[in-house]
N, C-alpha and C positions, 0 to 999 in steps of 0.2 A: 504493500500500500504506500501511496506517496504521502510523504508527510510534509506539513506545513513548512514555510519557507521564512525566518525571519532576518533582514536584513538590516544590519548594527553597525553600531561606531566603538571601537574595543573602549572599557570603563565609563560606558556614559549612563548615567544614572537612572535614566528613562526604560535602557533596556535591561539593566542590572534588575528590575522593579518587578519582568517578566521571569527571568531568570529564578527569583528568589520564589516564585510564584510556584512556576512548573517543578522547583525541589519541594516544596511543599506540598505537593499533589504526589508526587514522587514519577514525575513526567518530565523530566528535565530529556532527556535522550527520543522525545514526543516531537520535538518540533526540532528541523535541522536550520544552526544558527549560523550565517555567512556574514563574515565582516566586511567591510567597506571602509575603505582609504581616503579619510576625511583630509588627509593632505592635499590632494588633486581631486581635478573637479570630477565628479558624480560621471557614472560610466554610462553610453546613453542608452544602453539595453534596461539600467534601472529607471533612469528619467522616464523610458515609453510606459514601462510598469508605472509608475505613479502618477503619469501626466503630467511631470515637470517639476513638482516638487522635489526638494532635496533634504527634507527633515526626515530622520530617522530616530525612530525604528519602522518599518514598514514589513507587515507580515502578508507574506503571498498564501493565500490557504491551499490546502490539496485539491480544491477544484478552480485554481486559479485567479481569485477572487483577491481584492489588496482593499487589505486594513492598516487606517494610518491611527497616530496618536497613540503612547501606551496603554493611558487608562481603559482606551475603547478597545486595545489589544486584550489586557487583563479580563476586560467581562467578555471578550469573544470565547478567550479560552474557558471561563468559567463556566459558559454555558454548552460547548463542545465536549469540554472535558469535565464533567459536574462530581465525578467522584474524587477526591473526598470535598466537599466543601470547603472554599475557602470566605468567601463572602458568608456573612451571617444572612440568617432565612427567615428570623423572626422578624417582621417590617421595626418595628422599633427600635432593634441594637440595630438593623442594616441603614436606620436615619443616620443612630449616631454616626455609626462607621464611615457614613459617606459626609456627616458633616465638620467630623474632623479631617477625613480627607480632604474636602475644598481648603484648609488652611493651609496645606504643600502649594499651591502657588505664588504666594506672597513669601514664604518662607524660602523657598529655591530663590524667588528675584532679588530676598534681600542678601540671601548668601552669596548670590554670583554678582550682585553689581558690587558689595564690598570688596571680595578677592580681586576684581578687575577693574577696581579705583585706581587711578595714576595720582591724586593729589591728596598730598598730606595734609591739608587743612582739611578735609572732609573726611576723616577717619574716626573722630569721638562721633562725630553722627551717624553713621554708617554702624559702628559699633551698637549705641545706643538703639540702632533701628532692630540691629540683631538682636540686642537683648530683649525688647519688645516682642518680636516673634515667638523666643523662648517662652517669653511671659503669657503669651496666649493659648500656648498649647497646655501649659500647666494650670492654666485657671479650667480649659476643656477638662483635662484628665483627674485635676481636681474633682473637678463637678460630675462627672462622668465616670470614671473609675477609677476611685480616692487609694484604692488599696494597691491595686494592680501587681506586676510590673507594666502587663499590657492593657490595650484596651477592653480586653473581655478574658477569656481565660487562657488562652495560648497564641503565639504567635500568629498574626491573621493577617487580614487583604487591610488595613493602613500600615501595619509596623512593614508589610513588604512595599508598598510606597513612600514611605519618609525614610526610610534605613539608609538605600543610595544616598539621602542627601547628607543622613548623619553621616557616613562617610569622606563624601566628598568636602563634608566642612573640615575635615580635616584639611585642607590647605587654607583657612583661613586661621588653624594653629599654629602652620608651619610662617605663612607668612607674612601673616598679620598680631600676631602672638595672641590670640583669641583660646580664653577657653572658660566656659561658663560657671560663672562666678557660684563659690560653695557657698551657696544661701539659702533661708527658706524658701524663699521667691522660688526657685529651680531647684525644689529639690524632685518634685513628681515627675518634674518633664527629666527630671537628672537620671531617675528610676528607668524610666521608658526604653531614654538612650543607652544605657548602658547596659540593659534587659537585648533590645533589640542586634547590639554591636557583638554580642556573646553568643547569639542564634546559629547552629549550625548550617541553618540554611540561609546565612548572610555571608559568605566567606569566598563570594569571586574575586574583590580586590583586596589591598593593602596599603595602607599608608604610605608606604615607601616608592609605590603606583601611583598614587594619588599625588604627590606632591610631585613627584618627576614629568609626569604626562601634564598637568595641568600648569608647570612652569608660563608657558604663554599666555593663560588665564589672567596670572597674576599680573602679569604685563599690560593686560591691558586687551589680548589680541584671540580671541575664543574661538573655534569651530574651524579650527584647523587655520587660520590667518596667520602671518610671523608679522614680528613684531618688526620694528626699524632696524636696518643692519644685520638681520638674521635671515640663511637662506633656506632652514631647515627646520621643519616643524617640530616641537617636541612631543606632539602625535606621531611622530613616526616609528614603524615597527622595527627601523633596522638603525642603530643597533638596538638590540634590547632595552629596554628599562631596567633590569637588574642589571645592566654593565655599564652604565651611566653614575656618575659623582650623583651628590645628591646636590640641587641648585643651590644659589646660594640663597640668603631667609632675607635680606632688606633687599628687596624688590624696588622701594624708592630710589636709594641709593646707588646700585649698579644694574646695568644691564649686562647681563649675561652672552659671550658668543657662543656660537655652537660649538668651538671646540670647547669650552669652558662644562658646556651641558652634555659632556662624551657623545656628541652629534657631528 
């Protein structure tokens, strides 16, 4: 039988969502995962498959059919592949569920325009904005599931969409020295994250991925773009990421060449 086609950007956090999805169904080897070379432009065998867009993840199904957006990927496979449940069934916990969901987009905008601030006069704001985020999911999880670690009794369909971005905030430890403050303010949302980042089935990337690949983030320069003077994305598969230095952390201060980022 053919199986479904998803086409990705290697540690990007949209797909990382689906990922974390089908290990929890224990379907991860269900759908065959092809990467895409966010360095150079879009190949146009994909462009004709999507009609010209070029945001990924884009899922080809077995009868040919193309699903864009993860979330709307997430509920295709949940309702393809309904065993075992991941979405809740009872309509009340699946409100909550999806209404803490809606907060991962305000929460990803404010983590990726901080990493990719160039001006250091707008960094206490940017921080400030971050911790506000923090503060809203802990008044959610407060109010919603005071005791937890998660939002219901095990790992479910929001801890596999906000996880990618706990992760990926790791580069805003590395390069912005961010890490949320030991308070009561964040201690439930503190619970969550670090419930979520110990999941077996979160465990595609690493920190030490995360801060190497996402160097041109920091920069300023996202979705595979180089920065000024750079001719080499640090998306790029070759050389590795384990055989690269690790960049350097004041991103204001120096700009990095590619030989400097083993590129």
């Amino acid at each position: 039988m053919t199986r479904p086609i998803l086409y990705h950007i290697p540690v990007c956090p949209f797909s990382q969502r689906l990922e974390i999805l089908l290990e929890l169904k224990g379907l991860r080897d269900a759908v065959d995962f092809r990467v895409i070379d966010i360095t150079v432009p879009r190949p146009d065998w994909l462009l004709q498959r999507t009609r010209g867009t070029t945001a990924l993840p884009v899922l080809e199904t077995a009868d040919g059919h193309i699903v864009k957006e993860s979330l709307v990927i997430m509920q295709y496979f949940e309702d393809v592949m309904p065993a075992p449940a991941i979405v809740q069934r009872d309509p009340w916990r699946h409100a909550v569920e999806n209404m803490l969901t809606r907060l991962e987009g305000d929460f990803c905008t404010q983590g990726y325009a901080w990493v990719m601030n160039q001006d250091l006069e707008r960094r206490d704001a940017l921080r400030e904005g971050m911790l506000a985020q923090y503060a809203l999911l802990d008044d959610f999880l407060l109010a919603h599931a005071p005791e937890g670690p998660f939002l219901f009794e095990d790992f479910g369909w929001a801890e596999a969409v906000f996880t990618p971005f706990f992760q990926r905030f790791w580069f805003l430890e590395y390069y912005e020295g961010f890490t949320l403050p030991d308070a009561p303010r964040y201690a439930r949302v503190r619970r969550w994250i670090d419930a979520c980042l110990a999941h077996p089935a979160a465990r595609q990337v690493t920190k030490e991925q995360i801060v190497k690949l996402y160097y041109d983030y920091a920069k300023g320069a996202g979705n595979g773009a180089l920065p000024p003077g750079r001719s080499r994305s640090s998306f790029a598969f070759v050389p590795d990421w384990r055989a690269r230095p690790w960049p350097p952390r004041d991103k204001y201060a120096h700009s990095a060449s590619d030989a400097e980022l083993g590129l």
